[in-house]
N, C-alpha and C positions, 0 to 999 in steps of 0.2 A: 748526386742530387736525388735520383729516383729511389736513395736508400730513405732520405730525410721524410718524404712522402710517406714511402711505403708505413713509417715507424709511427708518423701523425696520424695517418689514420687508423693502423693499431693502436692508438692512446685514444682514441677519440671514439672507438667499437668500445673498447673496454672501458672508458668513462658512461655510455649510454647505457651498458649490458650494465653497469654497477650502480647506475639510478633507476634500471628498473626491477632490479634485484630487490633494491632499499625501497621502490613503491609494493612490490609484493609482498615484500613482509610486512610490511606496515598493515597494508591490507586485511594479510592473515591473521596479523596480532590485533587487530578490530573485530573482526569475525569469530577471533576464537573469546578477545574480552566481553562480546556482546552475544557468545552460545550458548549464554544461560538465557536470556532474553527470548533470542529465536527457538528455542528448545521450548519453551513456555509458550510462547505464540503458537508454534506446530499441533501442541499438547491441547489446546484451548481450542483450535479450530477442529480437528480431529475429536474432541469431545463434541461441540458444538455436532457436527456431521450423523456420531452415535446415537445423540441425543434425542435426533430426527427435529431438529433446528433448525432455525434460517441464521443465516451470513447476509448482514448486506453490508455495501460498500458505499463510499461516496465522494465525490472530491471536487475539488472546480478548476474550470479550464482544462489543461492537459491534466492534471488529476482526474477528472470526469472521464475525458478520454481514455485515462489508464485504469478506472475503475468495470467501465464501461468492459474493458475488455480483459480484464482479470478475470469478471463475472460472466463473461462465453466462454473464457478456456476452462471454467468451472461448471458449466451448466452441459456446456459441447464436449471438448475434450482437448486433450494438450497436442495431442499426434496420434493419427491414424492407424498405429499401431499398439493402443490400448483403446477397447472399447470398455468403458465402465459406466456405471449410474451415474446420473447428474448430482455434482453437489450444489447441494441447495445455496446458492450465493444472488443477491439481485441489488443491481446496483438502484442506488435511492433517484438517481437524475435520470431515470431512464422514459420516466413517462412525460412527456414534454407537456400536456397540456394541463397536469395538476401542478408541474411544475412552473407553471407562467401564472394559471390562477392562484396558487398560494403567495405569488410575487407579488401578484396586483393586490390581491385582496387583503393579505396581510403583510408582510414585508418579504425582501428575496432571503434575509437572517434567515426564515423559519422551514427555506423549501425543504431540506432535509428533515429539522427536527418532524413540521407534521406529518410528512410519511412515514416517519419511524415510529411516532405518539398511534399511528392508524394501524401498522403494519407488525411493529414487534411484541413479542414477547418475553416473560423473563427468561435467562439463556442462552437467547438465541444471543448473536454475537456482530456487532459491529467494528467493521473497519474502515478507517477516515484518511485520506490522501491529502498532505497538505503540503506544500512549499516552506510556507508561513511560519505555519501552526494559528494562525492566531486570525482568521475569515470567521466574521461573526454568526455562518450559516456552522460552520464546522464546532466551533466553539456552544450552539445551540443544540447540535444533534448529540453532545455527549454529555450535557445536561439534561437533556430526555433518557439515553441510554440508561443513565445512573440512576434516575428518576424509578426507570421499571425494570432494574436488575438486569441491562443485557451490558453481557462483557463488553468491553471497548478496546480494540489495538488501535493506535495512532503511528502511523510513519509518516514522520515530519522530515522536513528540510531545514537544512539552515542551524541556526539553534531550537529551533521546534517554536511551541507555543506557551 
C-alpha cells in the first residue's frame, strides 16, 4: 500500500512541476511577444532622462500608491549599492492640496490633466497606471499629453482602455 502512495504523490509532483513549467513559458512567450514594446518604453524613457526631461507618473488608488513609489525609487534610488543621479520622475498626485482644490473647483476628471497642462513640457514623458484603462482623470491627462507633445506609456490592466 505504501508503494500506491509513494507513486500518487510522484504523479501529483509531477502534474504541478508540469503546470508550472506551462505557466512559465507562457509567461516567457509574453514577454518575449511584447519585447518589442518594452524595448521601446526603455528606449523612450532613457531618451526622455538624456533629454534632461521630466517623467511624470500618475494613477488612482493603489495605482497612485504604486506611482507614488516608482517616482522615489527614481528620484532616491533602487538599492544602496548604486548611488547615481536622481531621475527626474514626479508623480502628478503627489501634492494633496492642488490635488483636492482642482477636485473642488473644477472636477476630480481634471486633477491630473491640470498638473500636467501647468507642469509639462513637450518631450518630457508621461506614465499612466491604470487598472481600467478607462478613469475619466487618466483618460484626460493623455489628452493633454498629446495636446503638448509629451510622450505617453499607458500600463493598463485588464483589457486596458
Amino acid at each position: 500500500m505504501k508503494q500506491l502512495y509513494d507513486i500518487k504523490k510522484i504523479v501529483y509532483i509531477k502534474n504541478h512541476l508540469k503546470r508550472e513549467i506551462q505557466n512559465f513559458l507562457s509567461i516567457k512567450s509574453s514577454l518575449l511577444k511584447d519585447y518589442k514594446k518594452i524595448n521601446e518604453v526603455i528606449n523612450l524613457l532613457y531618451k526622455t532622462v538624456k533629454q534632461k526631461r521630466n517623467i511624470y507618473i500618475c494613477g488612482n488608488g493603489g495605482s497612485a500608491a504604486d506611482a507614488q513609489h516608482i517616482a522615489a525609487e527614481c528620484m532616491v534610488r533602487l538599492t544602496s549599492k548604486v548611488n547615481r543621479k536622481p531621475i527626474p520622475m514626479i508623480s502628478l498626485a503627489l501634492d494633496m492640496s492642488t490635488l483636492t482644490a482642482c477636485a473642488n473647483d473644477y472636477s476630480f476628471k481634471n486633477v491630473f490633466s491640470r498638473n500636467l497642462d501647468g507642469l509639462g513640457r513637450k518631450n518630457d514623458t508621461l506614465i499612466v497606471l491604470s487598472t481600467s484603462g478607462k478613469s475619466k482623470n487618466i483618460i484626460e491627462v493623455l489628452k493633454v499629453a498629446k495636446k503638448k507633445g509629451i510622450n505617453s506609456v499607458a500600463l493598463l490592466g485588464n483589457k486596458g482602455g
